[in-house]
N, C-alpha and C positions, 0 to 999 in steps of 0.2 A: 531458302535455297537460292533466290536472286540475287540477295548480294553478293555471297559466296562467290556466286557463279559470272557474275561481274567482275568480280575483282580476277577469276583466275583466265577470263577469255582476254581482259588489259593486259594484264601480264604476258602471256603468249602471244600477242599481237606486237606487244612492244617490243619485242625480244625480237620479231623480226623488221619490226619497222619502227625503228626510233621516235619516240616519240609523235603516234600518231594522235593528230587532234581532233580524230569524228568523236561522238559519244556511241553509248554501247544502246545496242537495238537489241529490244526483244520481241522476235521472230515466231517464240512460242513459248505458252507459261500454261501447260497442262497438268493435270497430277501425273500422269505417264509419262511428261519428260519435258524438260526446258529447256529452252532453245535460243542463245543470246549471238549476238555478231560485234566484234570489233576490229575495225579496220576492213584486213584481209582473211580472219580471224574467227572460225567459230565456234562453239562450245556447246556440249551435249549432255545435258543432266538424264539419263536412261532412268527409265521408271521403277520405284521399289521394290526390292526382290530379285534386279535382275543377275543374273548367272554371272557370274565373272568370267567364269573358263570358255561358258557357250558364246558373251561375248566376244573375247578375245580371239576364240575361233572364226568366228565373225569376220570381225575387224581382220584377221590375218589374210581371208580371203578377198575382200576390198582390196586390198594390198599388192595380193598377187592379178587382181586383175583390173590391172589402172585405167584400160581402156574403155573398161564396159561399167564399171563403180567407180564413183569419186573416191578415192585413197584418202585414209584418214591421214592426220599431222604426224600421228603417233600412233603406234599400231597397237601399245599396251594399255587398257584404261586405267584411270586415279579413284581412288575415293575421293568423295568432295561433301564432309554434312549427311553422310550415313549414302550416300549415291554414287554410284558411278556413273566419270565424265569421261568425254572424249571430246578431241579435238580436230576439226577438219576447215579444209580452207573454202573460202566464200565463192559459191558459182551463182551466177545468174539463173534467177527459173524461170519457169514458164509465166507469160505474160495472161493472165486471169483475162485481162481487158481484151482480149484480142484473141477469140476462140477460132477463128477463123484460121489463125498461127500457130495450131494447135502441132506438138510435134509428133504427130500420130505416130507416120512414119520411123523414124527415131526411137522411141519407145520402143514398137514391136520388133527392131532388129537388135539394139542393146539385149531387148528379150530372150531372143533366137540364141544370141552370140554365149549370152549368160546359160541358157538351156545347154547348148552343147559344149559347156566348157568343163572338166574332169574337177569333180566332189572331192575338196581337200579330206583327205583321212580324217574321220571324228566330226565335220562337220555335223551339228545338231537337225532335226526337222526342222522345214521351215513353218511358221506360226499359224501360217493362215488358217487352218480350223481350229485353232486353238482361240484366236481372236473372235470367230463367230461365235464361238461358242460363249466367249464374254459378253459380244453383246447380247445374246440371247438371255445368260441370265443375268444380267442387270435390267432386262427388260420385265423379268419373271419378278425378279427384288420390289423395283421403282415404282412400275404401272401394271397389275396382274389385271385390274380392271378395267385398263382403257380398251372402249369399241373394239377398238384397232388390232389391238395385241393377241386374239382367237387367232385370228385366218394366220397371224404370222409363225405363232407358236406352232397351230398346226402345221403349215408347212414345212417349219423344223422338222418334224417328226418325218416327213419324206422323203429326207434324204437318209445317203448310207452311214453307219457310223462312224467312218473314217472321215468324213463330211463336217461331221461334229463333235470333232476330234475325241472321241471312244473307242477308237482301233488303231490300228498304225494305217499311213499312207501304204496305197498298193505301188507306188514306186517312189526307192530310201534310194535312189539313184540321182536325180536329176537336181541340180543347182536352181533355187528359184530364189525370185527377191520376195514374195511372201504377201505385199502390199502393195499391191503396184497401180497409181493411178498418177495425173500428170501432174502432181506436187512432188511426185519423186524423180524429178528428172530437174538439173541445170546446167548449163554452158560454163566450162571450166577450160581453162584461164578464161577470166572475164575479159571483158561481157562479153563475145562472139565467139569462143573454144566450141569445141565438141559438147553436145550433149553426153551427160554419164548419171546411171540411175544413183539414186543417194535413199539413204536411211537403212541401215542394215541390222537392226532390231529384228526385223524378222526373217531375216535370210536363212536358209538352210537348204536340206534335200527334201524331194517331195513331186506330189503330181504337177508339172507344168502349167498343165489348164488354167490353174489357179492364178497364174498368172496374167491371163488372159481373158478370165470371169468377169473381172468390173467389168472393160468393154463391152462384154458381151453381155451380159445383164443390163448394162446403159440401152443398150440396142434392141433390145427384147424390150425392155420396159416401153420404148418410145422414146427416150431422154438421150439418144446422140442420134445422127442423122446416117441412112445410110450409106451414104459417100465418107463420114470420116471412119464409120466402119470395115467398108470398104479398104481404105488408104491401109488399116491399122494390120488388118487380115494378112491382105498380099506384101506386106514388108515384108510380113512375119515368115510367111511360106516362104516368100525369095530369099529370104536368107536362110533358109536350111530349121527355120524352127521345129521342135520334135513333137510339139501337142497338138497338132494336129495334123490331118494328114494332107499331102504334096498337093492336090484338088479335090475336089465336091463339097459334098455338105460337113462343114466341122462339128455340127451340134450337139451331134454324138458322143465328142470328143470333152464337148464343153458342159454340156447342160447341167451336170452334179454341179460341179464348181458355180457356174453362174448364178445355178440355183441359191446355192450356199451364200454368196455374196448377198442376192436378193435379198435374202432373208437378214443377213446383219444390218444390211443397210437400212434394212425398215425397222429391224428390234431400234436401234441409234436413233430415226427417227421420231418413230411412238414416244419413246423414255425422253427425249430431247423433250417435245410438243410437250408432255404431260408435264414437264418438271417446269416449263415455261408456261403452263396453264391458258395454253392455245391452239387451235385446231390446226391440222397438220393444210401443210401447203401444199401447193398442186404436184411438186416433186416426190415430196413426200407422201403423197397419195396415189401416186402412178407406182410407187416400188411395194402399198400395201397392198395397192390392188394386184398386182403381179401377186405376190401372196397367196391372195384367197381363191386364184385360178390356180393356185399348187396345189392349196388345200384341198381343192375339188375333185383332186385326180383319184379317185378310188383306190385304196389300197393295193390292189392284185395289180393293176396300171402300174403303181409307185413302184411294184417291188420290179416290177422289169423295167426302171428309167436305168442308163449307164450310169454304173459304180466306179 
């Protein structure tokens, strides 16, 4: 798939800037999708199987809202080598080195802006329990026996099953981007533009919250501070966001979803550590321990957490 996919992000690149002399970067080379840059130029191999129509649906909504998603190059996808590509232009992202630069703020209003913006007709669900639900079972596949992997499976089982994608979302209303953590944000026109959320694989309609579970499972767990959860919150209300409500406690609002998060993030972990035949790290042990106080919560407890 990388040559391929080389040759067709040069092409597209060249075509608008003559003979560019960088070489071609690769950004990302997953089985779920590969990810190469030329020039100004970048190129999306979407992972095996994926919909063409759902993403086209997708991509159209990118499109229509340029301010809040980075707009692809082309709004129809290609086959490329049994895959579909797309192509989008190069934003600066978030700087890893400098957490302190973190676009908290940013994020949570893009968020808001996306929540309240009108569900193109036909838009598909968005993925997010659909992806927990992968990592769960590739964690059940990979490691059934590692330590670790109890407390989290049980956990699984305390959420609702819309949670774990076995029901429909209880709201087929609301636009969310599905994956949202700060790899999905970059500054477009470079380098100093606007931030605009990016990756729209899993975009669709759905519960909101979902989109504001990483943080808030980061926050829970211990693993972000709470001043940048804080900063991430009050964007989010000041600008009119709909998943939670105008003041007090959000947790209410949030706990399914964050939960749900927890739990992917640690299945990913375990199956990661196990398959690299090394005990997990102290991040990764702060999101299983979160886990096994899920696990703990008695049945009759579980069944009245918010669905």
């Amino acid at each position: 798939m990388l040559p391929e996919l080389t040759a067709r992000v040069a092409e597209a690149a060249h075509a608008e800037v003559a003979g560019c002399p960088r070489a071609t970067t690769v950004l990302a080379d997953r089985p779920d999708a590969t990810v190469v840059r030329h020039c100004g130029t970048v190129a999306k191999a979407h992972a095996p199987g994926t919909d063409p129509a759902a993403l086209a649906l997708r991509l159209a909504t990118a499109a229509r809202l340029p301010g809040i998603l980075l707009p692809p190059l082309d709004p129809a996808p290609t086959a490329l080598a049994g895959r579909l590509v797309t192509l989008w232009p190069y934003g600066t992202p978030v700087d890893a080195d400098a957490p302190e630069a973190a676009p908290w703020e940013a994020a949570a209003t893009l968020l808001a802006r996306l929540h309240r913006s009108p569900a193109p007709a036909g838009l598909p669900p968005m993925r997010g329990p659909v992806k927990a639900a992968l990592a769960v079972t590739r964690l059940r596949a990979a490691a059934p026996g590692h330590p670790a992997a109890r407390p989290v499976l049980r956990a699984w089982t305390t959420l609702p099953a819309w949670a774990r994608a076995e029901a429909p979302m209880p709201d087929a209303r609301t636009v969310c981007h599905g994956d949202l953590h700060l790899g999905q944000l970059v500054r477009h026109p470079v380098p100093g533009g606007p931030w605009l959320l990016i990756d729209v694989d899993d975009l669709g309609t759905g519960v909101p919250a979902w989109d504001l579970a990483r943080p808030a499972a980061w926050f829970a767990c211990g693993l972000l501070p709470p001043g940048d959860w804080t900063r991430f919150l009050t964007a989010y209300r000041a600008a009119g966001g709909p998943a939670v409500p105008v003041d007090g406690d959000p947790w209410a609002a949030l706990e399914t979803a964050a939960r749900a998060l927890t739990v992917q993030t640690a299945a990913r972990a375990v199956a990661k550590a196990d398959a690299a035949g090394r005990p997990l790290d102290e991040v990764e042990q702060a999101v299983v321990d979160a886990c096994e106080r899920m696990a703990a919560i008695p049945a009759q407890l579980a069944d009245g957490l918010p669905k």
